[in-house]
C-alpha positions in Angstrom: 145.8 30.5 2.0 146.0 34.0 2.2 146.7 37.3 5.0 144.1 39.6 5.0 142.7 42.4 6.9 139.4 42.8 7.9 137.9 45.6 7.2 134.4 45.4 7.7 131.2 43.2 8.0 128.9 42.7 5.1 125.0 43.2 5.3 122.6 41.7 2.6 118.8 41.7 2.9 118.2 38.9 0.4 121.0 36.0 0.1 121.4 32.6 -0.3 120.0 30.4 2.5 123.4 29.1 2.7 124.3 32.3 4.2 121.4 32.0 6.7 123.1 33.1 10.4 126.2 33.4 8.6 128.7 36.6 9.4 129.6 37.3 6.3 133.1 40.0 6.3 134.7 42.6 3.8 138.8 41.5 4.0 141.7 43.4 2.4 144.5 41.2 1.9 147.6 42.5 2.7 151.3 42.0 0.5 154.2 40.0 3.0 155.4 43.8 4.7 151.1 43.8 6.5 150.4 46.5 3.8 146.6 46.5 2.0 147.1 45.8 -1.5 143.7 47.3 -2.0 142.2 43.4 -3.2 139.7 42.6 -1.0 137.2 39.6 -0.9 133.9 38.4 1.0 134.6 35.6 3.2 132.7 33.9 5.9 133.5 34.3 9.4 133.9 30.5 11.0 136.7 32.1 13.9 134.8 35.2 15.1 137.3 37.4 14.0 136.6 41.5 14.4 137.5 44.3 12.5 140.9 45.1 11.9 142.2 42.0 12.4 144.7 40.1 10.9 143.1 37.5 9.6 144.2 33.5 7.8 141.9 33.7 4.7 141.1 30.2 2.8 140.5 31.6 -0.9 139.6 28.6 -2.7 135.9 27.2 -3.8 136.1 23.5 -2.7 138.1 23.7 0.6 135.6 27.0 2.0 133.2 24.9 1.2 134.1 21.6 3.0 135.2 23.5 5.6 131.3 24.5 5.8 130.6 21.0 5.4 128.6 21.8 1.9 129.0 19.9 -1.3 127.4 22.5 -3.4 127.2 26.1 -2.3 128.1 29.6 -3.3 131.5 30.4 -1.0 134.5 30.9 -2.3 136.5 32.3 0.7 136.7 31.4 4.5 138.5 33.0 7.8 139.6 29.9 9.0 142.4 31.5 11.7 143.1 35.0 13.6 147.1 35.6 12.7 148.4 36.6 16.2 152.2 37.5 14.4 153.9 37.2 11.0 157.7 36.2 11.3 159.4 36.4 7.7 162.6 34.7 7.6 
């Protein structure tokens, strides 16, 4: 899993059905200090998460899309959690 930051929603006139009633965001992860690194990856919105948020980012094919309860889809990444405060030790 991954930090990232959302930046924005993304719109798109023709997708997959998959994505049908799907919120689909724009997320810049951020390095271990909350900085943007400038990487940033699609993922679907399952926690309602707004812009600007720090959000929990699952970046891997299978687990998005079990967590979407779909053998076969095209999702690689998930928001699976809002991060409320990161605490490095």
């Amino acid at each position: 899993m991954k930090i990232a930051r959302v930046a924005g929603t993304v719109v798109s006139t023709i997708s997959a059905p998959v994505f049908d009633g799907q919120r689909l965001l724009l997320c810049d992860y951020v390095d271990p200090s909350g900085e943007p690194t400038g990487d940033y990856v699609i993922a679907v919105d399952v926690v309602d998460a707004g812009a600007g948020e720090t959000v929990l980012i699952l970046d891997e094919g299978n687990g998005a899309r079990q967590i979407m309860e779909m053998k076969v889809a095209p999702i690689r990444a998930v928001v699976v959690g809002v991060v409320d405060e990161v605490e490095m030790a």
